[in-house]
Short mmCIF file of the C-alpha atoms (twelve columns), coordinates in Angstrom:
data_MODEL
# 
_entry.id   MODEL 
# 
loop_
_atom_site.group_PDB 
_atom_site.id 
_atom_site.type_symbol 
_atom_site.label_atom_id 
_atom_site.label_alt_id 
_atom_site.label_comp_id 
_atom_site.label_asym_id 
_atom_site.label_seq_id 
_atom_site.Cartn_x 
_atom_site.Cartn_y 
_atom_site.Cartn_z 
_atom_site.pdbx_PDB_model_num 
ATOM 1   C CA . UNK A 1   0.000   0.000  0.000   1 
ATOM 2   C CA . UNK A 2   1.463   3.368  -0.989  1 
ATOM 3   C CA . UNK A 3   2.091   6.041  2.042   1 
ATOM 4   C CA . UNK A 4   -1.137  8.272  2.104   1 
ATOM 5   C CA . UNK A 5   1.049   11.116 3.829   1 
ATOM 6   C CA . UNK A 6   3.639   11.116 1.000   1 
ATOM 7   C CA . UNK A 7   2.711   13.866 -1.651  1 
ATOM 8   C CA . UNK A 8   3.106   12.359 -5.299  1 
ATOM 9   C CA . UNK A 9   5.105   13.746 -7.915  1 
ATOM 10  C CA . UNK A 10  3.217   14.928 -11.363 1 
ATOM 11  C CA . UNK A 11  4.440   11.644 -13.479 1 
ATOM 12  C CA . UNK A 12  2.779   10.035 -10.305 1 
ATOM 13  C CA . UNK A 13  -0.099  11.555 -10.556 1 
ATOM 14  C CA . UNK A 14  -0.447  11.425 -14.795 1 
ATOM 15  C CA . UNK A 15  0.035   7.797  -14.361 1 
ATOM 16  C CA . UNK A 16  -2.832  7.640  -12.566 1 
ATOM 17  C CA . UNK A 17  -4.414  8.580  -15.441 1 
ATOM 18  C CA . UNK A 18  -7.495  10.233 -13.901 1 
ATOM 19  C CA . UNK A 19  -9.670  11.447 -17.019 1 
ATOM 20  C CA . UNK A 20  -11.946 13.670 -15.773 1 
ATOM 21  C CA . UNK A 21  -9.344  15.655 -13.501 1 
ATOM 22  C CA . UNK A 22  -6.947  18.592 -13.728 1 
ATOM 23  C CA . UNK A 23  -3.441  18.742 -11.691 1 
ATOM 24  C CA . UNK A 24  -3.592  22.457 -10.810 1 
ATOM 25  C CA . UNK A 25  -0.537  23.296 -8.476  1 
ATOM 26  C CA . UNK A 26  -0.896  20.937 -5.904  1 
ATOM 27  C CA . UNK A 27  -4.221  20.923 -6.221  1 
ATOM 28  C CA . UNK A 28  -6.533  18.102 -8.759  1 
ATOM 29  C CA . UNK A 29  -9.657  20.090 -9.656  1 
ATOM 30  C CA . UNK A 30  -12.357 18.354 -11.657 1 
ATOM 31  C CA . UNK A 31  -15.976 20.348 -13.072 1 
ATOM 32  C CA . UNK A 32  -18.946 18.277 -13.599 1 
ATOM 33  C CA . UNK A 33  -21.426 19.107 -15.845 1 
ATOM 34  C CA . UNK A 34  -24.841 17.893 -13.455 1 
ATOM 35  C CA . UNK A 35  -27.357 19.628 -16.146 1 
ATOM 36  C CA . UNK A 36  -29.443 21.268 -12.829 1 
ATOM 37  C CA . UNK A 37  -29.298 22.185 -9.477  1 
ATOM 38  C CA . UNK A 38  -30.914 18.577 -8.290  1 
ATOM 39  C CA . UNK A 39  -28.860 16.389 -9.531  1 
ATOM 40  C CA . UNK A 40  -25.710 18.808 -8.844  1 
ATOM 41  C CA . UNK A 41  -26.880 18.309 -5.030  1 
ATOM 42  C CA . UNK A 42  -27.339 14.265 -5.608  1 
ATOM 43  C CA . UNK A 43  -23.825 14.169 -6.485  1 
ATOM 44  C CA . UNK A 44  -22.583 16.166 -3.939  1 
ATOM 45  C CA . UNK A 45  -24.100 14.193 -0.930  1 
ATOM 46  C CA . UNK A 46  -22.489 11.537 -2.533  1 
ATOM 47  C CA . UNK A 47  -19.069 12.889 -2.284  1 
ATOM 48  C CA . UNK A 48  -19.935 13.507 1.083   1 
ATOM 49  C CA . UNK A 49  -20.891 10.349 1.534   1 
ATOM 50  C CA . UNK A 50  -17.501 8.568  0.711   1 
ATOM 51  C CA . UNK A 51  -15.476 11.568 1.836   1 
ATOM 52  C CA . UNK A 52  -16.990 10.850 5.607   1 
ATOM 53  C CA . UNK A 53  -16.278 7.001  5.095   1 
ATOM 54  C CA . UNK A 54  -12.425 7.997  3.555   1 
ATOM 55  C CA . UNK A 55  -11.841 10.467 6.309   1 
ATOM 56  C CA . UNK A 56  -10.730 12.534 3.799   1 
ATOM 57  C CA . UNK A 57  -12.833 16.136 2.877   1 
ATOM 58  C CA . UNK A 58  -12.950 17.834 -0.599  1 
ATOM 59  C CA . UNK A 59  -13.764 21.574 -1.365  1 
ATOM 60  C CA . UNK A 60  -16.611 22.173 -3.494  1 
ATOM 61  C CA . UNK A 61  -18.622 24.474 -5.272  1 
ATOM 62  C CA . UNK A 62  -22.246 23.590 -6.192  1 
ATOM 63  C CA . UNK A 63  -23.892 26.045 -8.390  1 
ATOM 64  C CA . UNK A 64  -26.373 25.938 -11.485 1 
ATOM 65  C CA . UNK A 65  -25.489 23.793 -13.498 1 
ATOM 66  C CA . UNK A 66  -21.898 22.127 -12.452 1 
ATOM 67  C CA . UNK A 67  -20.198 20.789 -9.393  1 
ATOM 68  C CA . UNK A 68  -16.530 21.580 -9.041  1 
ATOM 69  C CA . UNK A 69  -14.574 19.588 -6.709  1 
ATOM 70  C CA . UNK A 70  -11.472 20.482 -5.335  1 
ATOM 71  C CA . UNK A 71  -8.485  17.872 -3.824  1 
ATOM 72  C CA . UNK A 72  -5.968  18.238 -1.706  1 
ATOM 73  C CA . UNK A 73  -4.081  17.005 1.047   1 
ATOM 74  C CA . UNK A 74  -3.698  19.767 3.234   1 
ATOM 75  C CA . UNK A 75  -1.711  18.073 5.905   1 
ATOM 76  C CA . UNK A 76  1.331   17.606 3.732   1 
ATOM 77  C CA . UNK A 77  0.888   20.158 1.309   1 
ATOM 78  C CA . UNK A 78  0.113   18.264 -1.536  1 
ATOM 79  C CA . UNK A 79  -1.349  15.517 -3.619  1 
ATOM 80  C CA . UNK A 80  -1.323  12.033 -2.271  1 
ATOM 81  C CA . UNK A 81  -2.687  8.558  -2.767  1 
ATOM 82  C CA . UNK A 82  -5.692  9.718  -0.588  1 
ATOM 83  C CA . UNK A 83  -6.551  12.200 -3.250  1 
ATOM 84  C CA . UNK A 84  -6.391  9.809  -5.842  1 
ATOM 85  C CA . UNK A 85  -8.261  7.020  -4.330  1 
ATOM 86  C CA . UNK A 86  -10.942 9.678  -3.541  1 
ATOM 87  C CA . UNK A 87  -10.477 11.556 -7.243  1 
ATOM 88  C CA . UNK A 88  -11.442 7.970  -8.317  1 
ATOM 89  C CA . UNK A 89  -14.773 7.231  -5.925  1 
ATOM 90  C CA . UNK A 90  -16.376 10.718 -6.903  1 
ATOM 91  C CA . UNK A 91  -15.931 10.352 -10.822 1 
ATOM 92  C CA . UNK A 92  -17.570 6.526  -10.049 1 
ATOM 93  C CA . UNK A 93  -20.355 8.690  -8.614  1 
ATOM 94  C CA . UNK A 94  -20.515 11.061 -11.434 1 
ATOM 95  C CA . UNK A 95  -20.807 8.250  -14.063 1 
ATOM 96  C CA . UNK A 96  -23.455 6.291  -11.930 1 
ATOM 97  C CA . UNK A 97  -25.457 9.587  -12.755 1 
ATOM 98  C CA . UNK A 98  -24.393 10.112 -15.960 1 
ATOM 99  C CA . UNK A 99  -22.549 12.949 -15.541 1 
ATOM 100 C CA . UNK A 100 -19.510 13.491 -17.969 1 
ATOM 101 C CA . UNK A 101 -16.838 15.885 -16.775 1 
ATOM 102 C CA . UNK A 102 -16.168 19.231 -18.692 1 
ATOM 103 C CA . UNK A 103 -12.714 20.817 -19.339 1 
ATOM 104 C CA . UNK A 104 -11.618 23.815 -16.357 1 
# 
């Protein structure tokens, strides 16, 4: 199991190969296009959902009609294998609503 407190370098994190997010700094930002206001707040209690169970919080930004989530781990100053394990869960729960990712 990879160290969740070590922050991951940006070859790390591309091989991760997470579609529907952005490395920004050391920050991964992804938008998500939820079409209304409804299903924008589905998804988020969903993020909430498995950030509660990862221990592990996000920043968003719910507004009409997109969802932008924000990771970071802000103990270490940095991306880490928590962020990516989480980046993974919440596009799951954007596809299991059909919700495609847009470009930042």
């Amino acid at each position: 199991m990879a160290d969740s407190k070590k922050t991951l370098t940006s070859a790390e994190i591309a091989e991760a190969a997470l579609t529907d997010w952005r490395q920004d700094g050391e920050t991964l930002t992804a938008r998500f296009a939820t079409g209304d206001f409804a299903t924008g707040l589905d998804l988020v209690g969903r993020i909430g959902a498995s950030a509660e169970e990862a221990n592990h919080h996000p920043d968003l930004t719910l507004t009409y009609p997109e969802v932008t989530v924000t990771l970071s781990s802000h103990d270490v100053g940095g991306i880490t294998s928590r962020d990516l394990a989480l980046a993974r869960r919440i596009s799951e729960h954007a596809a299991a609503l059909d919700i495609a990712a847009t470009s930042a």
